[in-house]
C-alpha atoms as one frame of an Amber mdcrd trajectory, in Angstrom:
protein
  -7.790  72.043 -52.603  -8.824  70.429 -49.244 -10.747  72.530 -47.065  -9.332
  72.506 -43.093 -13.601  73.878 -42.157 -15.556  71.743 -44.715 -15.822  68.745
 -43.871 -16.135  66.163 -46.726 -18.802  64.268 -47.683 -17.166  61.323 -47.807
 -16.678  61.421 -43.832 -20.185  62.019 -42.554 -22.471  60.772 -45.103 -23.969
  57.447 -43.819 -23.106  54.716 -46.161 -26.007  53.172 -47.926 -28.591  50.577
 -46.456 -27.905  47.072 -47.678 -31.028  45.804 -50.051 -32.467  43.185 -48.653
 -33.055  42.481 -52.061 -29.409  42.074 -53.166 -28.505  39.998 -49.792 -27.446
  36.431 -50.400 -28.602  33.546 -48.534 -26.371  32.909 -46.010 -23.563  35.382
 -46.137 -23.822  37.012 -43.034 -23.722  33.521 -41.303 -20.379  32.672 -43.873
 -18.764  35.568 -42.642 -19.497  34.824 -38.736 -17.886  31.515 -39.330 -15.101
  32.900 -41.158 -14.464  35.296 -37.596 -14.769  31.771 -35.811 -12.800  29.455
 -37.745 -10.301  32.383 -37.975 -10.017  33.289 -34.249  -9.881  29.607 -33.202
  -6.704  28.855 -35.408  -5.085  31.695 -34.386  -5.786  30.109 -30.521  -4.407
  26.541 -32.125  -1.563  28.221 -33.275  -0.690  29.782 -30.054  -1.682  26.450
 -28.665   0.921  24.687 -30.615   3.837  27.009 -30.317   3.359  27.219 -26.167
   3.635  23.201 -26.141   6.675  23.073 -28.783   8.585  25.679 -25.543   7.238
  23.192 -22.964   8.915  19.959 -25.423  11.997  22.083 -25.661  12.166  22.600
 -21.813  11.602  19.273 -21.614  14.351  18.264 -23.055  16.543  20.500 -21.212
  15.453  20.127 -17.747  14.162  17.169 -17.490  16.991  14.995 -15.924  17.197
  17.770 -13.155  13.638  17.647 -12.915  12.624  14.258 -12.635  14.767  14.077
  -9.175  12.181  16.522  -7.565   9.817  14.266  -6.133   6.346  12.984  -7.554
   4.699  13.576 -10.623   2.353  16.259  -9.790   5.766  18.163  -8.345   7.556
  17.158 -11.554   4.814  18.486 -14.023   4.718  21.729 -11.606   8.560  22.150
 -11.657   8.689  22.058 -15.619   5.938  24.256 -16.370   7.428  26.733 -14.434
  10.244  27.087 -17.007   7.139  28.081 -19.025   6.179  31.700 -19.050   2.960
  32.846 -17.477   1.392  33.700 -20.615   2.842  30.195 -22.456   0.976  28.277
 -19.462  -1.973  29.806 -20.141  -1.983  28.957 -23.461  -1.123  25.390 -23.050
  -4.222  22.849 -23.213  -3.948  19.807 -20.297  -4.919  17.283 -22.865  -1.840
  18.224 -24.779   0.681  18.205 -22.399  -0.794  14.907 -21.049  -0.445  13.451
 -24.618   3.215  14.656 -24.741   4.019  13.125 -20.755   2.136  10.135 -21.968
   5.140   8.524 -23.295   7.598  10.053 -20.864   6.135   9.573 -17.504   3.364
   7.706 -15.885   0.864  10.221 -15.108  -2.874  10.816 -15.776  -4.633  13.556
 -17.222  -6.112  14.794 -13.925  -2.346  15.584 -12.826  -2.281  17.446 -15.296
  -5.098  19.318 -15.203  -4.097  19.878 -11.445  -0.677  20.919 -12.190  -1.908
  23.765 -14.976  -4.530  25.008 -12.244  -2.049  25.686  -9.907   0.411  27.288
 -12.219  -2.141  29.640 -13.715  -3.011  31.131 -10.226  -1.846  34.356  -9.130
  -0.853  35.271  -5.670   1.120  38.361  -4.877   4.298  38.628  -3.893   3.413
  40.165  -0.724   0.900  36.825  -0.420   3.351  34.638  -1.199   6.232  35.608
   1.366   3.520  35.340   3.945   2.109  32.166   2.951   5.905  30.757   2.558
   6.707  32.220   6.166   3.584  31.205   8.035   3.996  27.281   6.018   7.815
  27.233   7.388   6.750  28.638  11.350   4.048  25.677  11.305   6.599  23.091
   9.661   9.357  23.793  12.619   6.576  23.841  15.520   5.232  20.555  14.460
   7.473  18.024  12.628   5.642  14.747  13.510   2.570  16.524  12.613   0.638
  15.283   9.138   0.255  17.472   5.972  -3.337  17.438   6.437  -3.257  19.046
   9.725  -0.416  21.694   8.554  -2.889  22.426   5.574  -5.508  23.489   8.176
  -3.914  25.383   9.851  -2.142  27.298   7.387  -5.141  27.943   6.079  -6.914
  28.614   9.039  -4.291  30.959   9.830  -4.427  32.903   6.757  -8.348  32.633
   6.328  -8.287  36.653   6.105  -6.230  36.009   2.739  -9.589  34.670   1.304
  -7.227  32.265  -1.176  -7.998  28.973  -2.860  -6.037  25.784  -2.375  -4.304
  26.006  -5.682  -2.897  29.209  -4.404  -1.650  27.956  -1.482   0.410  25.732
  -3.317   1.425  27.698  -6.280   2.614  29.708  -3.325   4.405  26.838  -1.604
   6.357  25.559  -4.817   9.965  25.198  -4.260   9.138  24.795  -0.725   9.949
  21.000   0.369   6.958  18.555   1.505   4.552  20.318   0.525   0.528  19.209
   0.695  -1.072  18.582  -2.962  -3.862  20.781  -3.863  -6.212  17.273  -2.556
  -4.670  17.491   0.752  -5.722  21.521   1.143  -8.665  21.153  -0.607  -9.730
  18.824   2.183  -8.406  21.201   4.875 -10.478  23.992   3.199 -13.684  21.976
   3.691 -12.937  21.300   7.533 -12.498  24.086   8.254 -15.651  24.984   6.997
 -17.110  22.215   9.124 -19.900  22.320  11.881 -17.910  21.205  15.164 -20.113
  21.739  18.378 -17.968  22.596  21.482 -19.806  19.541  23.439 -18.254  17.177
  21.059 -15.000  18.375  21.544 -15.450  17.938  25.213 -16.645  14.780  24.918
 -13.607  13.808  22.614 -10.927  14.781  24.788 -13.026  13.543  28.382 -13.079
   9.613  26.435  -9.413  10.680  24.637  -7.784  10.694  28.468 -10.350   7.335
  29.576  -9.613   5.426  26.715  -5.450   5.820  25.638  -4.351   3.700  28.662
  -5.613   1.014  27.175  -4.506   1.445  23.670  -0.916   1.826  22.541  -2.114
   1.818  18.861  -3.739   4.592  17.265  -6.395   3.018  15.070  -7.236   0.389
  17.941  -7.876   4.290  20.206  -9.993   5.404  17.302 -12.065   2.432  16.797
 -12.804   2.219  20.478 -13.877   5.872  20.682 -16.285   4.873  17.949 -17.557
   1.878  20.377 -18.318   3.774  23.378 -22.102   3.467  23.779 -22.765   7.737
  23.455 -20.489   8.335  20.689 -22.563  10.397  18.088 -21.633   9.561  14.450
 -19.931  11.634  12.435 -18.456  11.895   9.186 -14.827  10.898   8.497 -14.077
  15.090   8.172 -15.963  16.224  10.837 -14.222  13.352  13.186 -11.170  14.055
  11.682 -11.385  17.859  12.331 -12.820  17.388  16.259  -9.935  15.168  17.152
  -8.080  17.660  15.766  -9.856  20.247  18.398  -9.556  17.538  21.105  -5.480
  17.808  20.638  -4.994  14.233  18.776  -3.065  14.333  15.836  -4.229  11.826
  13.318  -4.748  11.579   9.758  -7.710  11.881   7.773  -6.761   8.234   6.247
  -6.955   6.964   9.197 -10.048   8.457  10.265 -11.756   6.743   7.369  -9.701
   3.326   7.911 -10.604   3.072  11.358 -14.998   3.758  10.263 -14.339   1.054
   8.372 -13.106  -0.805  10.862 -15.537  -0.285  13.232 -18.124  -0.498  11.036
 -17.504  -3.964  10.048 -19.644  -6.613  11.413 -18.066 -10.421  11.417 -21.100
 -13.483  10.830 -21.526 -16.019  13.396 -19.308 -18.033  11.412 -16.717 -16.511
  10.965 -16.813 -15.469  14.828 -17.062 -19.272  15.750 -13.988 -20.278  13.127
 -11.912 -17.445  15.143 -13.032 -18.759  18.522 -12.170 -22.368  17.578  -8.608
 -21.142  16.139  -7.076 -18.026  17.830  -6.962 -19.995  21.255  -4.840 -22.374
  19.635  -2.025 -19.962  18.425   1.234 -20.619  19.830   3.085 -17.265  20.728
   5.288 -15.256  17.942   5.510 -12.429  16.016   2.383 -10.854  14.726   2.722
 -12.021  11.534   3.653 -15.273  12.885   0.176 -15.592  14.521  -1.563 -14.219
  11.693  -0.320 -16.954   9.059  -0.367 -19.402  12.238  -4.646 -18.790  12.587
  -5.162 -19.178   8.943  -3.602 -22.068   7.759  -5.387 -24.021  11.638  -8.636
 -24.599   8.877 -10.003 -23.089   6.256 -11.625 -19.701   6.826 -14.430 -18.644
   5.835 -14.603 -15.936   2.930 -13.562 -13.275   5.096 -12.851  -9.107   4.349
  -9.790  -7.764   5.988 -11.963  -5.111   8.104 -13.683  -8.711   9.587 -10.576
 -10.288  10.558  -9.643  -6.995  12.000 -11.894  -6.742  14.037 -12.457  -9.885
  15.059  -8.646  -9.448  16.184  -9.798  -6.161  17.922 -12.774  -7.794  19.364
 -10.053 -10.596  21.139  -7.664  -7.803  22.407  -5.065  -8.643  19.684  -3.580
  -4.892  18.056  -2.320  -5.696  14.913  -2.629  -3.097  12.247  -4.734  -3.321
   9.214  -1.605  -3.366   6.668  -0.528  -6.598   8.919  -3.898  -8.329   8.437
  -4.620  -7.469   4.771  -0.904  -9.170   3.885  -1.608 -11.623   5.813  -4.564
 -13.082   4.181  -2.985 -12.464   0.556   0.100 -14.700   2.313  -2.168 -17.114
   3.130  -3.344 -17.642  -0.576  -0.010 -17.421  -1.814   1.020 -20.089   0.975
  -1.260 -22.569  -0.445  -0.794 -22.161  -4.243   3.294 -22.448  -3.557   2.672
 -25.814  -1.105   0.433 -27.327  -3.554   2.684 -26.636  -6.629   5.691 -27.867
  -5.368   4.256 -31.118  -3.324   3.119 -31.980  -6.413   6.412 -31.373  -8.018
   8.553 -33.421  -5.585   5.840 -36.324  -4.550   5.583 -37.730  -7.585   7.188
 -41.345  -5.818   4.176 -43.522  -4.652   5.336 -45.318  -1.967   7.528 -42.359
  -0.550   6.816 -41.918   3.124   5.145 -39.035   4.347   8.229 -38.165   6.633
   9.977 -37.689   2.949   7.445 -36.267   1.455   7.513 -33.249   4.019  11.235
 -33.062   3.754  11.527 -32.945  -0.035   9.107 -30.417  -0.269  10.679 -28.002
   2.600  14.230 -28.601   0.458  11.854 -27.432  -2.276  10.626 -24.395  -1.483
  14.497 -23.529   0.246  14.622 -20.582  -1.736  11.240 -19.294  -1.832   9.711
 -16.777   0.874   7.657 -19.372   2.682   9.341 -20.759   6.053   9.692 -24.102
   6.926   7.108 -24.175   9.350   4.489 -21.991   7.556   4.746 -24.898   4.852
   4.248 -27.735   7.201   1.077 -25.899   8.772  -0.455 -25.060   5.713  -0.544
 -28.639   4.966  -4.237 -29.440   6.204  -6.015 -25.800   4.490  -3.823 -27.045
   1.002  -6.263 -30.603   0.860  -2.991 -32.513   1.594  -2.129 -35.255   4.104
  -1.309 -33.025   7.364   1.258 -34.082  10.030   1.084 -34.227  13.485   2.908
 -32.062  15.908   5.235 -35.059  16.732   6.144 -35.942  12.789   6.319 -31.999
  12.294   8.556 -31.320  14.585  11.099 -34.030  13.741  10.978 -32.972  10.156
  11.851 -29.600  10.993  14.607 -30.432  13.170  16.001 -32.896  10.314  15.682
 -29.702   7.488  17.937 -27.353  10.347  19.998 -29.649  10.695  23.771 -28.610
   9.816  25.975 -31.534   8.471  29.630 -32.386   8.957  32.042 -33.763   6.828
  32.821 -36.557   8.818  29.126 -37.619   9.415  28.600 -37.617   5.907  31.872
 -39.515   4.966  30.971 -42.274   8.074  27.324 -42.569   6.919  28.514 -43.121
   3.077  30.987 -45.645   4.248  28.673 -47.839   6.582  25.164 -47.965   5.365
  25.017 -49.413   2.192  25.915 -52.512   4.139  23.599 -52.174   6.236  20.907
 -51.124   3.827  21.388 -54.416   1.495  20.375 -56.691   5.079  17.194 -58.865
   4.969  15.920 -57.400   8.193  13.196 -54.939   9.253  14.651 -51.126   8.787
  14.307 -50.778  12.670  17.201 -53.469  12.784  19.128 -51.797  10.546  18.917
 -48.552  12.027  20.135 -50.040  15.092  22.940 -51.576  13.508  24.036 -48.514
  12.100  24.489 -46.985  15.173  26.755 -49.411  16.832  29.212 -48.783  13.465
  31.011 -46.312  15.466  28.180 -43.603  15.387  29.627 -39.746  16.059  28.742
 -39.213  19.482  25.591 -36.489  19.793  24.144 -38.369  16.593  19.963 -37.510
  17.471  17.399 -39.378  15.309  16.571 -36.184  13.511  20.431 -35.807  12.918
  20.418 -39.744  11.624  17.554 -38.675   9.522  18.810 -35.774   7.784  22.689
 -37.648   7.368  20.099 -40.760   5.374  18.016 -38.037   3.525  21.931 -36.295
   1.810  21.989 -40.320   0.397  19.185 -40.761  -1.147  17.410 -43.364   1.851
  13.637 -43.065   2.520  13.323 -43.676   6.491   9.900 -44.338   7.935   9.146
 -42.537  11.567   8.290 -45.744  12.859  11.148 -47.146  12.070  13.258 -44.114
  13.769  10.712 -44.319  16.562  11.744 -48.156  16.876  15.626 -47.655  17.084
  15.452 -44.181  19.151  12.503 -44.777  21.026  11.367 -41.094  21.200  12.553
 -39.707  17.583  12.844 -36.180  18.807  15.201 -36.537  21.679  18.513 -37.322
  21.689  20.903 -40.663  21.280  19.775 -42.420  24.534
């Protein structure tokens, strides 16, 4: 019978000390990797069974999902179909592996994505957060993310949150800023802004904006003035922030690069030679019009910037940097099809430049961007006189009756042992439409296969770009 006051033996005695003596070699360490192997295949396990629930959401969500915006917002939105404890358990080399062959995203979206949904922020937090986000968002629409960012978090700094908080608070908000963008906006405003340099800001701010419309062309020459103090692209993104000029931190940095971009002497003196010359146009027009005057130089697009900059030209640095891959493009596409359609020997050059315009009819390049490229291409360049006739020739819109009259008179004409001149002038005494110019009369012999000289057009019209006289 079992006593309820003595206790039993079996309960207090202390079990007996190992021997030493009977110990194996190793099996204390065999039984601390058993406890390993065993714990970390239980975590595999878990590992496994939280990313077969995120493949199964996948497959029901996705189509609703992937209309939510980027890829960062699209990996948020279907994690959060996940539980909280499923997330946790999810590795971000796993669910990379399994995007991999859905979406294009990297494994640092990922990573960002799984950081944000395993952060915890109150509910209390979170209405605030969403409230205070929504109050900035109305007050300033035009405003960047990376300014909103600040302030929200300099707004809430008494919240003592991180980034990824922020924006696990934020999701299901609209346009919201990545956890990049408020990572940034943590560090400024962390940033050591002296109240003198703010002055100074917004004193050159009000001296300087009269003279620039553009933003980068104001930012660039704040950076010129002769007591500007450098900074770095946060700190001078942050004090013009202070000063009361929205901007963006890419711009910031696009505009030190700008300014700190130094053109040689010869590229300066290739610009001074060429931008005089340009004829007025569009921007883009002048851009393509200065490169293909001669050969440039090797030249960065921060150089030709600010050689523009230098010459009181605003164009923006998207407009030069096409530009100058235009310009390369220009070439190849002038020297691939001249060679394609001036193949004939003894064609004249007037020909030549109106093949290769018909040519390239349904490429990108315009008719005059061809012609000027001409001379930077290594081929035979035209004058402005020969140019310009050509052009007016290519415009040129044909009737049926001009084509049936020139059909019907000029292979007499052309079979005539006389100088083409002659026969030009022949040809327009066969009752000639009335308004019939010499680029007209080129274009009409061009639709029927004839290869007209401009001296011979020069000969019968005199001046080939005016009028019948």
């Amino acid at each position: 019978m079992f006593s309820l006051t003595t206790i039993s033996p079996s309960f207090t005695d202390t079990p007996p000390a190992a021997d030493p003596a009977t110990i194996r070699p190793g099996q204390f360490t065999a039984s601390i990797a058993s406890v390993k192997q065993s714990h970390h295949d239980f975590g595999q396990k878990r590992g496994t069974t939280a990313l077969n629930a995120l493949k199964m959401q996948y497959k029901t969500h996705w189509k609703e999902i992937s209309a939510t915006g980027s890829h960062i917002n699209q990996v948020e939105q279907l994690l959060l179909k996940l539980s909280a404890k499923q997330v946790h358990q999810l590795s971000a080399k796993g669910v990379w592996q399994f995007l991999q062959s859905k979406i294009s995203v990297g494994l640092p979206t990922v990573e960002s994505a799984l950081t944000v949904l395993r952060s915890h922020v109150s509910r209390e937090h979170q209405a605030l957060i969403k409230s205070t986000w929504e109050k900035l968002h109305c007050q300033n629409d035009k405003i960047d993310k990376y300014s909103l960012a600040m302030r929200l978090q300099r707004e809430l700094s008494h919240l003592a949150l991180r980034p990824a908080q922020f924006r696990r608070a934020l999701l299901g908000t609209d346009d919201i800023p990545d956890v990049t963008i408020l990572s940034q906006a943590s560090v400024a405003l962390n940033t050591d802004i002296k109240e003198e340099e703010v002055e100074w800001l917004k004193k050159s701010l009000e001296d300087l904006r009269w003279q620039y419309s553009n933003q980068m062309d104001l930012l660039v020459a704040l950076q010129c003035q002769p007591d500007y103090r450098e900074m770095t692209a946060m700190k001078f993104y942050v004090a013009l922030e202070l000063a009361g000029e929205r901007v963006s931190l890419p711009l910031v940095k696009l505009s030190q690069s700008a300014f700190k971009a130094k053109p040689t002497q010869e590229q300066q003196q290739w610009f001074d030679r060429n931008w005089a010359n340009v004829t007025e146009g569009i921007k883009q027009e002048k851009l393509i019009s200065l490169l293909c005057q001669e050969c440039a130089p090797e030249i960065a697009v921060a150089e030709l910037w600010r050689l523009l900059f230098n010459a009181g030209a605003s164009m923006s640095i998207s407009l030069v940097r096409n530009a100058l891959k235009f310009s390369v493009h220009l070439v190849e596409m002038v020297q691939t099809h001249w060679r394609m359609v001036c193949t004939v020997g003894n064609m004249t050059q007037l020909k030549q430049l109106g093949m290769l315009l018909f040519s390239l009819k349904n490429s990108t390049i315009r008719p005059a961007q061809a012609l000027s490229a001409l001379k930077i291409a290594g081929l035979p360049a035209a004058d402005p006189e020969l140019r310009g006739l050509c052009l007016s020739a290519y415009k040129s819109i044909l009737l049926t009756d001009e084509l049936n009259w020139i059909r019907r008179v000029w292979p007499p004409l052309s079979i005539l042992d006389v100088p083409q001149e002659q026969q030009l002038q022949l040809l327009r005494q066969q009752g000639c439409p009335k308004g019939m110019t010499a680029a007209r009369l080129l274009r009409l012999l061009w639709e029927i296969g004839e290869d007209i000289s401009f001296h011979a057009l020069s000969a019968a019209y005199g001046n080939p770009n005016t009028g019948s006289p």
